[in-house]
One Martini backbone bead per residue (centre of mass of N, CA, C, O) as a GRO file, in nm:
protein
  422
    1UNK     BB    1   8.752   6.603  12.275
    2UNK     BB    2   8.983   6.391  12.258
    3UNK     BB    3   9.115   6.525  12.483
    4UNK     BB    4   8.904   6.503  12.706
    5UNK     BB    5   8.920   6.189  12.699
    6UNK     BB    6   9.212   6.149  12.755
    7UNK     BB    7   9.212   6.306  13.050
    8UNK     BB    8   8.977   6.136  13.187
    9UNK     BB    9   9.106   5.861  13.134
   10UNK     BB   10   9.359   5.899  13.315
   11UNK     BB   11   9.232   6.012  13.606
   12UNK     BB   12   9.100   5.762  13.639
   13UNK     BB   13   9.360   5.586  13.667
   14UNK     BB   14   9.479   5.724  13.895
   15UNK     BB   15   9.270   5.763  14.112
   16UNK     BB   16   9.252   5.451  14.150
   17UNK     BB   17   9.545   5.390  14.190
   18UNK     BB   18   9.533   5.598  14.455
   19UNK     BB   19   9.267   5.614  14.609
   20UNK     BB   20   9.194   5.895  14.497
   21UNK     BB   21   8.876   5.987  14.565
   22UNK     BB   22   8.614   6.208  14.574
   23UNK     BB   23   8.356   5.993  14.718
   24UNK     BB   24   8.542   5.740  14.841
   25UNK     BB   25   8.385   5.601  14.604
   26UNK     BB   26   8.316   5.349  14.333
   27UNK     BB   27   8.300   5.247  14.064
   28UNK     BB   28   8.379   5.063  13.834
   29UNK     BB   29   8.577   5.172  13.606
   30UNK     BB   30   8.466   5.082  13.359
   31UNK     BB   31   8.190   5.292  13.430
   32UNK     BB   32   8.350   5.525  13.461
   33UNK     BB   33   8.425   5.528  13.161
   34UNK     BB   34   8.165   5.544  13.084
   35UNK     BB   35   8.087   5.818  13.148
   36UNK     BB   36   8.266   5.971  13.042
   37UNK     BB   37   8.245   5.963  12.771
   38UNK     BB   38   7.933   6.064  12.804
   39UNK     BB   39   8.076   6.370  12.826
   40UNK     BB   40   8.214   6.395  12.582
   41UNK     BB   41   8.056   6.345  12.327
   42UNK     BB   42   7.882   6.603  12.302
   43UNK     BB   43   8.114   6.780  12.221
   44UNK     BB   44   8.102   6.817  11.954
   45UNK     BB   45   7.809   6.933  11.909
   46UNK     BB   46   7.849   7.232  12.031
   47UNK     BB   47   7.839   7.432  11.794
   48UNK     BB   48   7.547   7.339  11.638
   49UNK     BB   49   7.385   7.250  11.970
   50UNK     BB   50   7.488   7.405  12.267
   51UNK     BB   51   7.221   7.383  12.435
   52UNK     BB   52   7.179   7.064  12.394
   53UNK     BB   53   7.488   6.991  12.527
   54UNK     BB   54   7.441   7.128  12.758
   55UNK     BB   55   7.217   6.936  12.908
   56UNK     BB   56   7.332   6.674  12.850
   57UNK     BB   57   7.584   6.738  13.028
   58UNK     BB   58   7.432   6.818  13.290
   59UNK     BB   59   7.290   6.571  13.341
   60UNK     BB   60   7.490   6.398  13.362
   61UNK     BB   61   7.694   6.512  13.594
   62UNK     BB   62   7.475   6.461  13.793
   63UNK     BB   63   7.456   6.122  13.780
   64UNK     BB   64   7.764   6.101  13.804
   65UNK     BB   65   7.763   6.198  14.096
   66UNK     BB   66   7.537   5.999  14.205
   67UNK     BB   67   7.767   5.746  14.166
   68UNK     BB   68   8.033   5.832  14.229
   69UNK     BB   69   8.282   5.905  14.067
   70UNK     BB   70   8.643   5.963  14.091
   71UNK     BB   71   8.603   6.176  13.902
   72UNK     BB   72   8.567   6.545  13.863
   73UNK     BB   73   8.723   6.745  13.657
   74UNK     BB   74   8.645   6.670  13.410
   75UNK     BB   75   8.351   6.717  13.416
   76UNK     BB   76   8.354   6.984  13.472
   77UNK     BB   77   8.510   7.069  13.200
   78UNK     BB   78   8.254   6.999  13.041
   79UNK     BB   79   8.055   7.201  13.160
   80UNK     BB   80   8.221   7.458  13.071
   81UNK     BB   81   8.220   7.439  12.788
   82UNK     BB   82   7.908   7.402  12.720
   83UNK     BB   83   7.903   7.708  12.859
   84UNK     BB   84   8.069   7.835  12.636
   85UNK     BB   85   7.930   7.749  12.389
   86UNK     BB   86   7.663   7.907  12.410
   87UNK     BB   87   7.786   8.199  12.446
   88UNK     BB   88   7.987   8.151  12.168
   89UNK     BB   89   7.732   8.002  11.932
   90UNK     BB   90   7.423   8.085  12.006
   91UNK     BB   91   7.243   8.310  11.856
   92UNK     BB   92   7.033   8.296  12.049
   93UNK     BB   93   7.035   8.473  12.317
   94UNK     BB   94   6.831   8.422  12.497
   95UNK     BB   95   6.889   8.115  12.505
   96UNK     BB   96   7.132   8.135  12.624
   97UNK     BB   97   7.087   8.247  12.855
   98UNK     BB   98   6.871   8.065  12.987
   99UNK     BB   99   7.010   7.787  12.973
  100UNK     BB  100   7.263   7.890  13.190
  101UNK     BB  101   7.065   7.972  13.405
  102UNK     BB  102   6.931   7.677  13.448
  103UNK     BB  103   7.180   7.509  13.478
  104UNK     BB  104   7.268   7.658  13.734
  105UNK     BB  105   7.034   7.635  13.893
  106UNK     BB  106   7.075   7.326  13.882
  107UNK     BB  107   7.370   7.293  14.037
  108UNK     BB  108   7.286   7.451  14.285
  109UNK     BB  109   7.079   7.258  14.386
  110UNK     BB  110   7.277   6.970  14.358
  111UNK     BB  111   7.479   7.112  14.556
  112UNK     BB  112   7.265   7.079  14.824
  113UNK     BB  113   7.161   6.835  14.841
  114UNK     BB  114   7.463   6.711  14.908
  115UNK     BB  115   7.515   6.864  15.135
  116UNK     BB  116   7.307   6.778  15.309
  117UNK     BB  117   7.377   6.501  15.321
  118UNK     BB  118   7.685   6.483  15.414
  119UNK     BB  119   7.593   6.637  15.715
  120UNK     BB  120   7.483   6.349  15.817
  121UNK     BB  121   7.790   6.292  15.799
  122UNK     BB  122   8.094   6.214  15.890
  123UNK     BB  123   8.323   6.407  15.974
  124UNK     BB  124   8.645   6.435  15.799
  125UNK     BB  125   8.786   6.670  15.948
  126UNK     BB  126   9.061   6.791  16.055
  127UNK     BB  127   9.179   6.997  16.276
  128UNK     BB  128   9.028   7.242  16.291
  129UNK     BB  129   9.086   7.582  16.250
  130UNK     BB  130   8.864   7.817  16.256
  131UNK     BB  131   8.597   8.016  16.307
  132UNK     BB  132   8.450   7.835  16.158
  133UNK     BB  133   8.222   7.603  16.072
  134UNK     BB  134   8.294   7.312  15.894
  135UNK     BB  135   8.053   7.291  15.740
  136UNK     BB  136   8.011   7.615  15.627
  137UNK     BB  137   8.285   7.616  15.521
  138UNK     BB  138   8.210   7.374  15.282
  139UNK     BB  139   7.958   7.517  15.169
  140UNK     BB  140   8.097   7.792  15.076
  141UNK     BB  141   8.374   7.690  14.893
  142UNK     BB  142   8.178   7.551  14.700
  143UNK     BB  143   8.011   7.802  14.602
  144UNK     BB  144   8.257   8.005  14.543
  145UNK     BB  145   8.379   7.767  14.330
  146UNK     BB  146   8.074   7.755  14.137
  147UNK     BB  147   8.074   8.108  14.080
  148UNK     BB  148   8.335   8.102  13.950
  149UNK     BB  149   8.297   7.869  13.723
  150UNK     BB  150   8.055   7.943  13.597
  151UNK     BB  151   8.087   8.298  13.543
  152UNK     BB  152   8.362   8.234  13.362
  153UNK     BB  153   8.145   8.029  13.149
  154UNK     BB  154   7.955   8.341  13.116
  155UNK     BB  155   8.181   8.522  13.003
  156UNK     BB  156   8.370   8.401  12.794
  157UNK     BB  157   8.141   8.339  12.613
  158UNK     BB  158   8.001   8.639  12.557
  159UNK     BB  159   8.279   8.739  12.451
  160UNK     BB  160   8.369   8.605  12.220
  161UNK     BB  161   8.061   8.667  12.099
  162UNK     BB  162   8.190   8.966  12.033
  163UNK     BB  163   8.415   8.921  11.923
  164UNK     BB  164   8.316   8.789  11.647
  165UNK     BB  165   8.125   9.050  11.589
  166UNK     BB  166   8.332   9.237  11.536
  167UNK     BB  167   8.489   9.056  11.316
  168UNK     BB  168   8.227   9.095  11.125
  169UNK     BB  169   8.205   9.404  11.116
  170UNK     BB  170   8.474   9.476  11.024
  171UNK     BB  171   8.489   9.347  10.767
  172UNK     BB  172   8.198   9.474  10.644
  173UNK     BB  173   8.373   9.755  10.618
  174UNK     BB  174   8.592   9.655  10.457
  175UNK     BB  175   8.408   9.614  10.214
  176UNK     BB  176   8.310   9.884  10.189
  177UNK     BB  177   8.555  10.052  10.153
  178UNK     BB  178   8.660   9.905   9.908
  179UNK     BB  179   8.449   9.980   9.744
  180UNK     BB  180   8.410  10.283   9.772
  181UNK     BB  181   8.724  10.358   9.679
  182UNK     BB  182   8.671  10.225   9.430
  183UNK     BB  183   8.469  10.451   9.317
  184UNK     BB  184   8.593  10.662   9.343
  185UNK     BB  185   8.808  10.637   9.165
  186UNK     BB  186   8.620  10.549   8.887
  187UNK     BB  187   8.536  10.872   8.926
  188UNK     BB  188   8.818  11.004   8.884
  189UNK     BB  189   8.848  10.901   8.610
  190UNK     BB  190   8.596  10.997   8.488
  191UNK     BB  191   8.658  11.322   8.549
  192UNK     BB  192   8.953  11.335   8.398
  193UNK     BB  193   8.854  11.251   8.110
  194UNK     BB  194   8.637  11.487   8.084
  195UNK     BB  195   8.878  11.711   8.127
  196UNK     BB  196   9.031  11.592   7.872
  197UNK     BB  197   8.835  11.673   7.685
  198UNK     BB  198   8.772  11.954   7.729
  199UNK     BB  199   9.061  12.019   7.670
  200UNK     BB  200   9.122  11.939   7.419
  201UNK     BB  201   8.890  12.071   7.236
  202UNK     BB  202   9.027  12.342   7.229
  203UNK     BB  203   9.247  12.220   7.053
  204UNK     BB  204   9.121  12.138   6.819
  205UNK     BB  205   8.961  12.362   6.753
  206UNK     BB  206   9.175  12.514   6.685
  207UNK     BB  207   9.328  12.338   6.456
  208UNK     BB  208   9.056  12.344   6.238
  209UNK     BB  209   9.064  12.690   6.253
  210UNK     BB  210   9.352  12.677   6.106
  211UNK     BB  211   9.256  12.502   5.832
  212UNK     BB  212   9.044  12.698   5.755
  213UNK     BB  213   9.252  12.960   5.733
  214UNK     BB  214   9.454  12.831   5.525
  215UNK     BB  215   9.255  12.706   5.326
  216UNK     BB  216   9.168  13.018   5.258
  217UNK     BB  217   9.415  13.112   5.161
  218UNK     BB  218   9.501  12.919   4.931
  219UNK     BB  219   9.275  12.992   4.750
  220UNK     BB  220   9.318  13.289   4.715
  221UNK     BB  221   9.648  13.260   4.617
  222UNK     BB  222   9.718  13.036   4.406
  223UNK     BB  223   9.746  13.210   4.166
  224UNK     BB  224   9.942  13.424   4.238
  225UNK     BB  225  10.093  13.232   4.500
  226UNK     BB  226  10.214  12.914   4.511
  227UNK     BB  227  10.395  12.899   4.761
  228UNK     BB  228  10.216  12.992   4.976
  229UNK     BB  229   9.996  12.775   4.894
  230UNK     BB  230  10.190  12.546   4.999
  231UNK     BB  231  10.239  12.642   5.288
  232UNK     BB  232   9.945  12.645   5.391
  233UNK     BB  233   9.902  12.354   5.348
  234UNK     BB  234  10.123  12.224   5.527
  235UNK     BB  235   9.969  12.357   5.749
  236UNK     BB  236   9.719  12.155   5.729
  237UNK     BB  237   9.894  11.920   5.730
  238UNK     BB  238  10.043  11.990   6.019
  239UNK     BB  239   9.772  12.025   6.199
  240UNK     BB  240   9.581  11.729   6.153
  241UNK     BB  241   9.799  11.538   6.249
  242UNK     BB  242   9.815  11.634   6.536
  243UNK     BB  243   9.490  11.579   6.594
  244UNK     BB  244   9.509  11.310   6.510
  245UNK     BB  245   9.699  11.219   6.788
  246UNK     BB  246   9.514  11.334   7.003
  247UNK     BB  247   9.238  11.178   6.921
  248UNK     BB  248   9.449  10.888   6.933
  249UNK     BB  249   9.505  10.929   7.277
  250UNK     BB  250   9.181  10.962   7.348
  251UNK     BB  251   9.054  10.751   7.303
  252UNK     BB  252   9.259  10.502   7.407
  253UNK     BB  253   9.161  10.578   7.640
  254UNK     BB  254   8.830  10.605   7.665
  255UNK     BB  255   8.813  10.281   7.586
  256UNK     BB  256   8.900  10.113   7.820
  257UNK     BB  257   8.574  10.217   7.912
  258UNK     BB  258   8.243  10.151   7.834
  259UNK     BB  259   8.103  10.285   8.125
  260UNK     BB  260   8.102  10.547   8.118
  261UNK     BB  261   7.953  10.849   8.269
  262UNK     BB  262   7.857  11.111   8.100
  263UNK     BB  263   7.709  11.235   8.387
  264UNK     BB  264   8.005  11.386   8.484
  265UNK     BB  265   7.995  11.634   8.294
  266UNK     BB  266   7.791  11.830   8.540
  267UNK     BB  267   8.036  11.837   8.775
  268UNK     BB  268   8.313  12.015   8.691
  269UNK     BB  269   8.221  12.222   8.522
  270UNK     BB  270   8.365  12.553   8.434
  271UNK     BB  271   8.573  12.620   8.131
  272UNK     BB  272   8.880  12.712   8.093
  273UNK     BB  273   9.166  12.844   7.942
  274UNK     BB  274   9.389  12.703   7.785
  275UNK     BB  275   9.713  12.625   7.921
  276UNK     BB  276  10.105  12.639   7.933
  277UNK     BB  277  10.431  12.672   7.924
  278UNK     BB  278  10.399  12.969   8.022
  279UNK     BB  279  10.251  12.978   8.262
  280UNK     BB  280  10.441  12.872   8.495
  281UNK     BB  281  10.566  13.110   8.630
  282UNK     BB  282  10.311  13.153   8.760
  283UNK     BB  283  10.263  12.928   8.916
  284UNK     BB  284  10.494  12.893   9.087
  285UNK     BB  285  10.457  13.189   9.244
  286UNK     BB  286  10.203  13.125   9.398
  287UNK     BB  287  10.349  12.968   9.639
  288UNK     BB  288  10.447  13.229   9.825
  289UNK     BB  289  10.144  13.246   9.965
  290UNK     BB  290  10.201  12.943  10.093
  291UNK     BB  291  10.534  12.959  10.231
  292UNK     BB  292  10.664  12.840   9.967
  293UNK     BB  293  10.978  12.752   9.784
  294UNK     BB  294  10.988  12.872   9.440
  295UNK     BB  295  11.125  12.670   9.144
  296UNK     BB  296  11.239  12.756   8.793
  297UNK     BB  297  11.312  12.527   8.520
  298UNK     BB  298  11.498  12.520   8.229
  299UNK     BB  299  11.611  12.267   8.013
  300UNK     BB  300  11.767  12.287   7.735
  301UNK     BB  301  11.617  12.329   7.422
  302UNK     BB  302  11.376  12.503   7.314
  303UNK     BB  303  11.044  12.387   7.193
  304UNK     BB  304  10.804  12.299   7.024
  305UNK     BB  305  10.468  12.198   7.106
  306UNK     BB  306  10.157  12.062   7.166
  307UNK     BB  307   9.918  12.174   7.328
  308UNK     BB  308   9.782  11.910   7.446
  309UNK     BB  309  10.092  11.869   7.607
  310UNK     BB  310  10.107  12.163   7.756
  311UNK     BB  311   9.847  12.122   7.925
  312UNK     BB  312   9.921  11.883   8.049
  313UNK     BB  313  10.192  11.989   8.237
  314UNK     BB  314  10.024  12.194   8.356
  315UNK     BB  315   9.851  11.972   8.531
  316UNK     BB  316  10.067  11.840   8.677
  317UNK     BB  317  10.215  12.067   8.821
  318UNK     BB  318   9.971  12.173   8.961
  319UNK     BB  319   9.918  11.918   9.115
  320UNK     BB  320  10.151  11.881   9.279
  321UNK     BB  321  10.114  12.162   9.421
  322UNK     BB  322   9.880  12.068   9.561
  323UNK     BB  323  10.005  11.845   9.739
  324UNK     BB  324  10.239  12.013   9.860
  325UNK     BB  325  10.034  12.193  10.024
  326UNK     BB  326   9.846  11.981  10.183
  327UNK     BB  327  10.117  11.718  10.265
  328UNK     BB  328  10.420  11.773  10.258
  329UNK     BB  329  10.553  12.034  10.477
  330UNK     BB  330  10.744  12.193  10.320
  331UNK     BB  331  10.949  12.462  10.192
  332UNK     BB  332  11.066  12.322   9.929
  333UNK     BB  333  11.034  12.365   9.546
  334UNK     BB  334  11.087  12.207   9.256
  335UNK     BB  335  11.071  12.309   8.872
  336UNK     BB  336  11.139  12.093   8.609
  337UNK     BB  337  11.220  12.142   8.246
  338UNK     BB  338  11.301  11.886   8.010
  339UNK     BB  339  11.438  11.930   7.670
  340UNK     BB  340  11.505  11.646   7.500
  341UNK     BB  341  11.507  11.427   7.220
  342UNK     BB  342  11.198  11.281   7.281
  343UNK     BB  343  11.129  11.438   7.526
  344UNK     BB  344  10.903  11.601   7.768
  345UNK     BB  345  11.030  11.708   8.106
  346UNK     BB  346  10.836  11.681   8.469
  347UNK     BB  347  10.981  11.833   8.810
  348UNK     BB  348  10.849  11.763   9.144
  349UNK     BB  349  11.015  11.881   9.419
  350UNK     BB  350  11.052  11.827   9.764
  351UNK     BB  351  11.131  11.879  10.136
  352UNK     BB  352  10.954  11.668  10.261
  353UNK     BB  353  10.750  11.375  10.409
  354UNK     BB  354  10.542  11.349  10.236
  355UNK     BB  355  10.244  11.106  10.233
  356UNK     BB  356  10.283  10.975  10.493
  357UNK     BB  357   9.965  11.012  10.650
  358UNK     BB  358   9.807  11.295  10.525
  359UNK     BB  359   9.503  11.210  10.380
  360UNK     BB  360   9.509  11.100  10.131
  361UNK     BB  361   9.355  10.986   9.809
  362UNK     BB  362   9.514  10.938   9.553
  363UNK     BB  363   9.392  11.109   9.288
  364UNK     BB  364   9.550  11.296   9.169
  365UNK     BB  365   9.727  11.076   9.042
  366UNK     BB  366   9.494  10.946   8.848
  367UNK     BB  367   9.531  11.194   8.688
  368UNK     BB  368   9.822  11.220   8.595
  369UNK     BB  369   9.796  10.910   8.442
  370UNK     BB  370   9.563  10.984   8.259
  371UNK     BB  371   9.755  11.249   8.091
  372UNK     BB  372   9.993  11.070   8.059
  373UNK     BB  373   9.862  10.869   7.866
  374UNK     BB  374   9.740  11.046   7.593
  375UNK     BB  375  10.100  11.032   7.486
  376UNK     BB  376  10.227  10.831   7.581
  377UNK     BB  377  10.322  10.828   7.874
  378UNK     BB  378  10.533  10.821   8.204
  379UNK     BB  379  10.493  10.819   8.585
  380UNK     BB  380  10.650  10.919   8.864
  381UNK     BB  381  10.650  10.811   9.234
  382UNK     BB  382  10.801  10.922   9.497
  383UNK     BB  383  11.054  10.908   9.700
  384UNK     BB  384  11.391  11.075   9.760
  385UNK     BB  385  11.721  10.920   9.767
  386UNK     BB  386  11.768  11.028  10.011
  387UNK     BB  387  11.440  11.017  10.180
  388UNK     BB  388  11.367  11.352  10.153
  389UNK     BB  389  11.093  11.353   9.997
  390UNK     BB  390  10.903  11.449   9.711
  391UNK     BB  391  10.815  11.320   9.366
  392UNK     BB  392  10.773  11.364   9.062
  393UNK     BB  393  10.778  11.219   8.699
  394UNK     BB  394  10.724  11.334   8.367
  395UNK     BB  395  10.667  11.187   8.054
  396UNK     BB  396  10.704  11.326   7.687
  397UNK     BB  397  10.667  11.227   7.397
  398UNK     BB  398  10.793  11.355   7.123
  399UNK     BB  399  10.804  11.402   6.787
  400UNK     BB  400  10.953  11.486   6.494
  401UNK     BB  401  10.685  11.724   6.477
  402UNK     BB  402  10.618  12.021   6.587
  403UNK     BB  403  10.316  12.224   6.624
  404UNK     BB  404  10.237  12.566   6.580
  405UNK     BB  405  10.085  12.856   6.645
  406UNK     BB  406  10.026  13.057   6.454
  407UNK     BB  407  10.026  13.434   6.479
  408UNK     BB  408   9.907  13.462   6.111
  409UNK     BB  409   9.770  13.447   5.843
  410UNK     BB  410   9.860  13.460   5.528
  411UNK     BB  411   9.578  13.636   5.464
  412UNK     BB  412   9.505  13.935   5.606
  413UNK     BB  413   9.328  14.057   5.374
  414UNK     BB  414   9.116  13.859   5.370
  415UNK     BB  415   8.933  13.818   5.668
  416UNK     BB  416   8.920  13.541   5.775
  417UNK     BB  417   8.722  13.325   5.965
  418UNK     BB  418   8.658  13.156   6.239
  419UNK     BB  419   8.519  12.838   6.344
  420UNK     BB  420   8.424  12.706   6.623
  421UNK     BB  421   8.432  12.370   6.725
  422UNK     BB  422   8.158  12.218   6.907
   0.00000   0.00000   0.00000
């Protein structure tokens, strides 16, 4: 508003210094100021109450315009801003239509008014030359003109407020993506955790049954071989602590959101027997049918390890090369399992594209972070500093002890049965 009344200030003052009036003459400055004054203050409240501010601008403008003042410009100005404020900032979309069509309405019955009076005034124009009377060329001319000046700001003010709705949809809808997002997030979160409890539970389970089976060895054994329960109990005593680290590695990722639903564990399905690293070449072998090259390498020296730690391994491995068949466009990929001095490393490296634009959902990887989290282990993603291919590299500290489960209790005469913990 301020420029547009620095502008009317302006040329009020240069065309009445030229002498180049609009309608050949004139009121006093003062009054042209103070009109122009009147034409510009109404746009302040254009946004907020934008009908009205057409109105009283359109009312002004023919007032004005009968006073003969010596600028058009300006307050034509102020008409086009009032009549595309009402298109872009109106709610009521009905008043807004019909608001700019009375005012355009009126604007031309004004328009011919003025034309009729002027034909009775002596012809202004110089050696006209066109095929056209110069009265009607001088009508279409005007008509022509304010059918482009109105016409421009009732599709501009439209157009601005389809803009903004669609902006404020998009907006909408990124607000719903985000959340929906985070929702799916933290249901793979849900289900990965459900998943992994009910992985561990294979393991708590048997090693409970391992200790069932020792301890009830140990009470037959004692008085006859001291030594043998004595082994027997070290095996009950070193089968507990690994149970008890399983089960406070699965606690401390579990307790970490109190609001989890447990009744996500009834969409997972049923439950296989728990696989470990010797299952691995075989999972790696089944590449082949999905026309990847498949390589499996071991290095290091191999030891036990706690079962719940090599289900980890496999559910990594297994996750990782369904990436790679779904997203990477690969043609080879390596699995190298690294048996370290205290901790043990599992990478899968492939020659592909990466993850970039593949649509993927990234829950997989939420799943990989959530089984290397139970173990106190970290897993990196990303592109191989080649450039080309994309790496998993997850790690898993070993304890200073690991135990195996037995081939055989120690009592084998002795008959005793494991009862799985449920």
């Amino acid at each position: 508003m301020v420029a547009v009344l620095g502008g009317m200030v302006l040329l009020i003052v240069l065309v009445n210094s030229m002498g180049l009036l609009a309608f050949g003459t004139a009121p006093s400055i003062a009054e042209q100021l103070a009109w122009g004054t009147a034409l510009c203050l109404p746009l302040v409240a254009r946004r907020r109450f934008p009908v009205a501010v057409l109105v009283v601008v359109g009312a002004l403008f023919i007032a004005a315009q009968a006073r003969q003042i010596g600028d058009n410009t300006v307050p034509s100005l102020c008409v086009f801003l009032a009549c595309y404020s009402v298109g872009a900032w109106e709610q009521n979309r009905r008043a807004a239509r019909w608001s700019r069509v009375g005012v355009i309405i009126a604007m031309f019955v004004w328009l011919l008014v003025s034309t009729l009076e002027a034909a009775g005034q002596p012809s202004g124009y110089l050696r006209p030359a066109g095929p056209l009377d110069p009265v009607m060329a001088a009508v279409l001319h005007s008509f022509v003109i304010n059918i482009a000046f109105f016409g421009s700001a009732y599709f501009f003010g439209n157009m601005a407020w389809e803009t903004a709705r669609r902006r404020h949809e998009l907006e909408e809808r990124n607000a719903q993506l985000r959340c929906s997002q985070q929702e799916n997030l933290r249901g793979a979160v849900v289900a990965e955790r459900v998943r992994i409890a009910r992985d561990l539970h294979d393991v708590v389970a048997h090693s409970v049954s391992v200790m069932g089976i020792q301890a009830g060895a140990a009470r037959r054994v004692l008085d006859r071989d001291p030594v043998l329960a004595g082994e027997a109990l070290q095996t009950v005593e070193e089968t507990a602590r690994t149970a008890i680290g399983e089960l406070r590695g699965l606690l401390g990722v579990l307790r970490s959101d109190a609001e989890i639903d447990t009744r996500a564990s009834d969409e997972i399905g049923d439950h296989a027997a728990s696989p470990g690293l010797d299952d691995l070449p075989e999972l790696v072998s089944r590449m082949d049918s999905s026309g990847i090259v498949a390589h499996y390498g071991v290095y290091g020296e191999p030891r036990p390890v706690p079962d719940a730690l090599a289900l980890t391994v496999y559910r990594v491995v297994q996750e990782a090369l369904t990436n790679v068949v779904k997203h990477s466009g690969a043609q080879t990929v390596d699995v190298r399992v690294r048996f370290l001095a205290t901790a043990l490393e599992v990478e899968i490296v492939d020659d592909g594209y990466g993850r970039g634009g593949s649509g993927g959902s990234g829950l997989g990887q939420v799943g990989i972070r959530e089984r290397v989290a139970v173990h106190g282990g970290h897993v990196e993603f990303g592109r191989r500093d080649e450039g080309r291919g994309y790496r998993v590299r997850a790690s898993l500290p070993l304890g200073l002890r690991a135990v195996t489960r037995p081939q055989e209790p120690v009592d084998v005469a002795a008959g005793a049965e494991s009862e799985e913990v449920r």
